[in-house]
C-alpha positions in Angstrom: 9.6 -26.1 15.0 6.7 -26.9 17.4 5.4 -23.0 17.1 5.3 -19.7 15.6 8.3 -17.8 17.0 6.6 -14.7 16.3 3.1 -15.3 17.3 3.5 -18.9 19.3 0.7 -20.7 17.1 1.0 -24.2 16.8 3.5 -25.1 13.6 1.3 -26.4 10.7 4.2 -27.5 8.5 3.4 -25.0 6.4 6.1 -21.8 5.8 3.8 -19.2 6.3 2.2 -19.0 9.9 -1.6 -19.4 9.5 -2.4 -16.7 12.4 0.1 -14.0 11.8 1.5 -14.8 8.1 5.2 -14.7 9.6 7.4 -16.5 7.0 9.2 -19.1 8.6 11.0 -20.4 5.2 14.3 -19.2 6.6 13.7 -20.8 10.3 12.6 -24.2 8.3 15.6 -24.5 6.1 18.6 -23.9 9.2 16.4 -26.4 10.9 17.0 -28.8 7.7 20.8 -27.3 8.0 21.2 -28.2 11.6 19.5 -31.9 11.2 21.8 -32.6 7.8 25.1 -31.7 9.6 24.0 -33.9 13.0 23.8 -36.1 10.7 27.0 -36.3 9.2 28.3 -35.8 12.8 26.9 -39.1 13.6 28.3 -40.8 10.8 32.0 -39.4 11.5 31.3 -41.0 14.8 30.4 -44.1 13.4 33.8 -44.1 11.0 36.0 -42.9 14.1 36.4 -39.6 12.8 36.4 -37.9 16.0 37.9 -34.4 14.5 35.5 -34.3 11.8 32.7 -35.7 14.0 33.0 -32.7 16.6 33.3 -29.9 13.8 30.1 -31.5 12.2 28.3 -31.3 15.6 29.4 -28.3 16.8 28.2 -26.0 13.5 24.8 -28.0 13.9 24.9 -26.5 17.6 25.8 -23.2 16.3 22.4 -23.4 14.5 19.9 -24.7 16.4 20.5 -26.9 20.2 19.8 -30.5 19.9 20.6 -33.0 22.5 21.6 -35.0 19.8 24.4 -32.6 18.4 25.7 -32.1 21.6 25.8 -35.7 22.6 27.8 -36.4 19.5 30.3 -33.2 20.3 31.2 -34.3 23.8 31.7 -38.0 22.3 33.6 -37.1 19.8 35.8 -34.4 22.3 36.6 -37.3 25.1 37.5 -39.8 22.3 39.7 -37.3 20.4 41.3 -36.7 24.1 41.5 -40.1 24.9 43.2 -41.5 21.2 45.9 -38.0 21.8 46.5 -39.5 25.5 47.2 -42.7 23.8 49.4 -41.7 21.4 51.6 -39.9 24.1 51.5 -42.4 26.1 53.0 -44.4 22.9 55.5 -41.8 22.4 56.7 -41.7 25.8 57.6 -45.7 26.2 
């Protein structure tokens, strides 16, 4: 969080906005949310869990947008396409 959402003062990393004394406490822990589950989105991708991968991502995108998350969804969707294609394709000969 770069700034108050309430009052737009510059985030002080501290869960109570210095100017307005908005409690960001909630607003700090989906961040934490949203960062473990891209996380864990990445590491799916990594093990070539492309299913898992792209449910990981896509509840981190459901939380908070990160170019990160979303990079990780649409990897994870064109390999999960491109492994089905494959097995078809198998299927088929």
């Amino acid at each position: 969080m770069e700034r108050c959402p309430v009052c737009r003062a510059r985030f002080k990393e501290e869960p109570v906005c210095y100017r307005c004394g908005a409690d960001l406490e909630p607003l700090l822990a989906i961040e934490t949310e949203a960062a473990g589950l891209e996380k864990q989105a990445v590491t799916l991708l990594g093990a070539g869990q492309w299913l898992e991968a792209r449910r990981m991502a896509e509840q981190a995108l459901a939380l908070q947008y990160s170019p990160l998350a979303a990079a990780a969804r649409n990897f994870a969707r064109r390999e999960l396409i491109a492994s089905e294609t494959q097995r078809l394709e198998r299927l088929l000969r």
